[in-house]
C-alpha positions in Angstrom: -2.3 -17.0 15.7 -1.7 -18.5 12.2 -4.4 -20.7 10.7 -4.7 -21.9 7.3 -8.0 -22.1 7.8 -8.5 -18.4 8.7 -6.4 -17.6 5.5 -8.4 -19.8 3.2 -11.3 -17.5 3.9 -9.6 -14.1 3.9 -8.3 -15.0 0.5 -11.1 -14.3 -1.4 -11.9 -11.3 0.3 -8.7 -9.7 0.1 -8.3 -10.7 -3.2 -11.3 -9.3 -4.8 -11.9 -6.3 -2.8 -8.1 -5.1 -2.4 -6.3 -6.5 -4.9 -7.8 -5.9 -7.7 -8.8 -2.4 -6.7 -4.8 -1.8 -6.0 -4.0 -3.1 -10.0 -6.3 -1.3 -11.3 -5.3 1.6 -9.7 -1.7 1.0 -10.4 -2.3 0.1 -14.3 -4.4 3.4 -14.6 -1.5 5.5 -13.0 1.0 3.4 -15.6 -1.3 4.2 -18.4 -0.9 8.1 -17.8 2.8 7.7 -17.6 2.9 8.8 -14.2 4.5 5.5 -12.4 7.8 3.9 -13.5 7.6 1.1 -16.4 7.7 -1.9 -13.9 5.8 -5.3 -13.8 2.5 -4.3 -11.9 3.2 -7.2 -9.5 6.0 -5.7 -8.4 5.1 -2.6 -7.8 1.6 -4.4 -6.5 4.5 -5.9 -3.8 6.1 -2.8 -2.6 2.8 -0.9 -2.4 1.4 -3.3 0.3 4.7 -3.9 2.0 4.7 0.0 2.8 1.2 0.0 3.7 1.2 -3.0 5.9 4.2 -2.0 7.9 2.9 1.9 8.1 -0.6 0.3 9.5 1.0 -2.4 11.6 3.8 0.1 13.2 0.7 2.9 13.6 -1.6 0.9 15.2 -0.1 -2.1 17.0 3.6 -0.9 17.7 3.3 2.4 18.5 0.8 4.1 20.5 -1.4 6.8 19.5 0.1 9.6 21.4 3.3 9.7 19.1 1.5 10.9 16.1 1.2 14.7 16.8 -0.1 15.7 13.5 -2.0 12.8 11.4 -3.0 14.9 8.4 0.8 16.1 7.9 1.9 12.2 8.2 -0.6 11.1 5.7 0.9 13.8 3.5 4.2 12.6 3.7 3.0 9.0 3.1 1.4 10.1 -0.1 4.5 12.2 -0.9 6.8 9.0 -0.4 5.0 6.9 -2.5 4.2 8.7 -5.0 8.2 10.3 -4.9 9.3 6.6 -4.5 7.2 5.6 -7.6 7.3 8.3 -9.9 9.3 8.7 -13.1 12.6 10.9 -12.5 11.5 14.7 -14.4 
C-alpha cells in the first residue's frame, strides 16, 4: 500500500492545507498563554499523533455501532486535548 510516489504528491497538499493551518493555530493558542511553553513542532507532533489514531481507530478499526453518543465523544476529545495541553491553573 506504501508508494513513494503517492507520498510525493500528498506532500504538498498536506503540508499547505493542514500543516500550516495546525501551526498557526497552535502559535495563536501559545500567544494567549493558553498552551504550555513547548517547541511548536512538538506539540505540532502529539496533536496529529492523537488525531490520527482517534480517526484511524473510529473509522477503520472499530465499527460505527460502538460510538453511542458522537457529540459527547467529540466533547471529551476536545476536553483531552485541550486538558492534555493546557498550562496547570
Amino acid at each position: 500500500m506504501y508508494s513513494e510516489e503517492f507520498k510525493q504528491e500528498l506532500k504538498p497538499i498536506v503540508s499547505e492545507m493542514i500543516i500550516h493551518h495546525f501551526i498557526k493555530v497552535i502559535e495563536t493558542f501559545k500567544e494567549r498563554g493558553d498552551l504550555i511553553d513547548k517547541p511548536t513542532p512538538i506539540l505540532l507532533r502529539m496533536l496529529l499523533t492523537f488525531l490520527y489514531g482517534y480517526f484511524s481507530s473510529r473509522f477503520v478499526l472499530i465499527t460505527d455501532n460502538f460510538v453511542m453518543d458522537e457529540e459527547a465523544e467529540l466533547d471529551e476529545i476536545v476536553r483531552f486535548i485541550m486538558d492534555g495541553l493546557r498550562k496547570p491553573v
